[in-house]
NUMIMAR-724590 format. One record per residue (C-alpha): residue number from 1; x, y, z. Coordinates in steps of 0.5 Angstrom, whole numbers. Layout:
num	u	v	w
NUM	X	Y	Z
...
***
This chain:
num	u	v	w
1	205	167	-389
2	210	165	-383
3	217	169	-382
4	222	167	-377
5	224	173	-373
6	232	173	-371
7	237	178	-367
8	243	178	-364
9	244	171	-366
10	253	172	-365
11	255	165	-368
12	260	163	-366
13	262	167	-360
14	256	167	-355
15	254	160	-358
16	255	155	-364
17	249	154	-366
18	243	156	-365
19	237	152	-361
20	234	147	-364
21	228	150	-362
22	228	155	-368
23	231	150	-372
24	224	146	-372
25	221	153	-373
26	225	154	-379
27	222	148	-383
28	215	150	-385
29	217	158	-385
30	217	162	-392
31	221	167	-390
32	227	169	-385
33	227	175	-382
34	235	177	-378
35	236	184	-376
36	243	184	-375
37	250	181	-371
38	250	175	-373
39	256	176	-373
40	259	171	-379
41	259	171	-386
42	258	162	-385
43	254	163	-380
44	249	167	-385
45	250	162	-391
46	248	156	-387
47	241	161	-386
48	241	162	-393
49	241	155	-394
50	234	153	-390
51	230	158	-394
52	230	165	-396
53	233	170	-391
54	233	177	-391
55	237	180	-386
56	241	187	-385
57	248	189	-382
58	249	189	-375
59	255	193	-371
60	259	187	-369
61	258	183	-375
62	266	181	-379
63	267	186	-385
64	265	180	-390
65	258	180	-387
66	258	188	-387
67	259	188	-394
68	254	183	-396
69	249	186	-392
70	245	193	-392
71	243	198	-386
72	237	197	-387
73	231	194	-391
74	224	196	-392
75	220	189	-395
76	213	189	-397
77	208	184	-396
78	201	185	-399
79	199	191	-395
80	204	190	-389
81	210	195	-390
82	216	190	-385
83	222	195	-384
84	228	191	-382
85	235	195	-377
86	239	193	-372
87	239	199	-368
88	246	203	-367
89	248	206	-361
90	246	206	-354
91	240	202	-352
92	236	207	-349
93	231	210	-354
94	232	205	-358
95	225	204	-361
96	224	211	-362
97	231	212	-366
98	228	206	-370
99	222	210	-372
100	225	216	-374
101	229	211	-379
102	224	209	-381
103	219	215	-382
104	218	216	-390
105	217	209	-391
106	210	209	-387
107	211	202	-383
108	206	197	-381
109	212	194	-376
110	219	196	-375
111	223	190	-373
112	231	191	-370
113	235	188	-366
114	241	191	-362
115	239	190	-354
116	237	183	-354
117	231	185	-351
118	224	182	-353
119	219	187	-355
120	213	187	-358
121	209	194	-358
122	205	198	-361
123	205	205	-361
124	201	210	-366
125	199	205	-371
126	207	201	-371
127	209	195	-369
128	215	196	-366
129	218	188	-365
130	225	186	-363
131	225	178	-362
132	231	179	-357
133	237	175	-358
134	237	167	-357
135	243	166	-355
136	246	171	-350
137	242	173	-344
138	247	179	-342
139	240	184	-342
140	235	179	-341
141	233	173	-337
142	231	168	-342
143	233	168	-350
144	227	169	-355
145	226	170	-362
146	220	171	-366
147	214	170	-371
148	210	174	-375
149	204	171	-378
150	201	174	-384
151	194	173	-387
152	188	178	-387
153	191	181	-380
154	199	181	-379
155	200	178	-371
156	207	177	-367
157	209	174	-362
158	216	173	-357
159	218	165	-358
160	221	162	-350
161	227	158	-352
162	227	152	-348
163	234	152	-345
164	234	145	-342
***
């Protein structure tokens, strides 16, 4: 199984789109990961179109958006258990407030967004990853997203966009 892992996407105010890089991915995914500020409720419905999305509210997405989406989502994929947040608040100890979220829910990876760094680590038997943001570098010098590929082992990797 191969998941699209988005973040901080912030259509249209950091960009219009996003890279054609991601749309390629996208085509031979079978689910779509977004763990918030997408920013527009359009935006997120052009997502939906490609394929299905699960997505959580970010802290700058519109009202309409906030209203569609839940804080938080726990999604099981035969013996993975994937925990989906944003993350709130400032950036400093976000993966462990992304863990005591999630404590009743025993994840296998935890993925959020919020600092628009890339991170993929492990700690105590957890994946924490956040695909950082593909259309803003205000935190990070390059833009990314993720992939998550599901099949007798779970493996994640940060994707480089190729800003040309």
């Amino acid at each position: 199984m191969k998941i699209i892992v988005l973040a901080d996407t912030h259509i249209p105010e950091r960009a219009q789109d996003l890279p054609q890089q991601i749309y390629d991915d996208l085509k031979d995914a079978d689910l779509t990961l977004h763990a918030g500020d997408i920013i527009s409720l359009d935006f997120f419905k052009k997502l939906e179109k490609i394929g299905k999305i699960k997505a959580v509210q970010g802290n700058m997405d519109e009202p309409a958006l906030k209203d569609r989406l839940p804080l938080r989502e726990v999604i099981k994929i035969g013996k993975y258990v994937i925990c989906l947040t944003h993350g709130r608040g400032s950036p400093f100890n976000l993966t462990e407030q992304v863990y005591n979220e999630f404590l009743k829910e025993k994840p296998s990876i935890i993925v959020f967004g919020h600092s628009h760094k890339p991170l993929n680590m492990r700690k105590d038997d957890i994946l924490f990853f956040n695909p950082g943001s593909p259309t803003d570098k205000i935190f990070s010098d390059t833009n990314s997203y993720g992939i998550i590929t599901i099949g007798d082992s779970l493996e994640a990797k940060i994707v480089k966009i190729n800003n040309k």
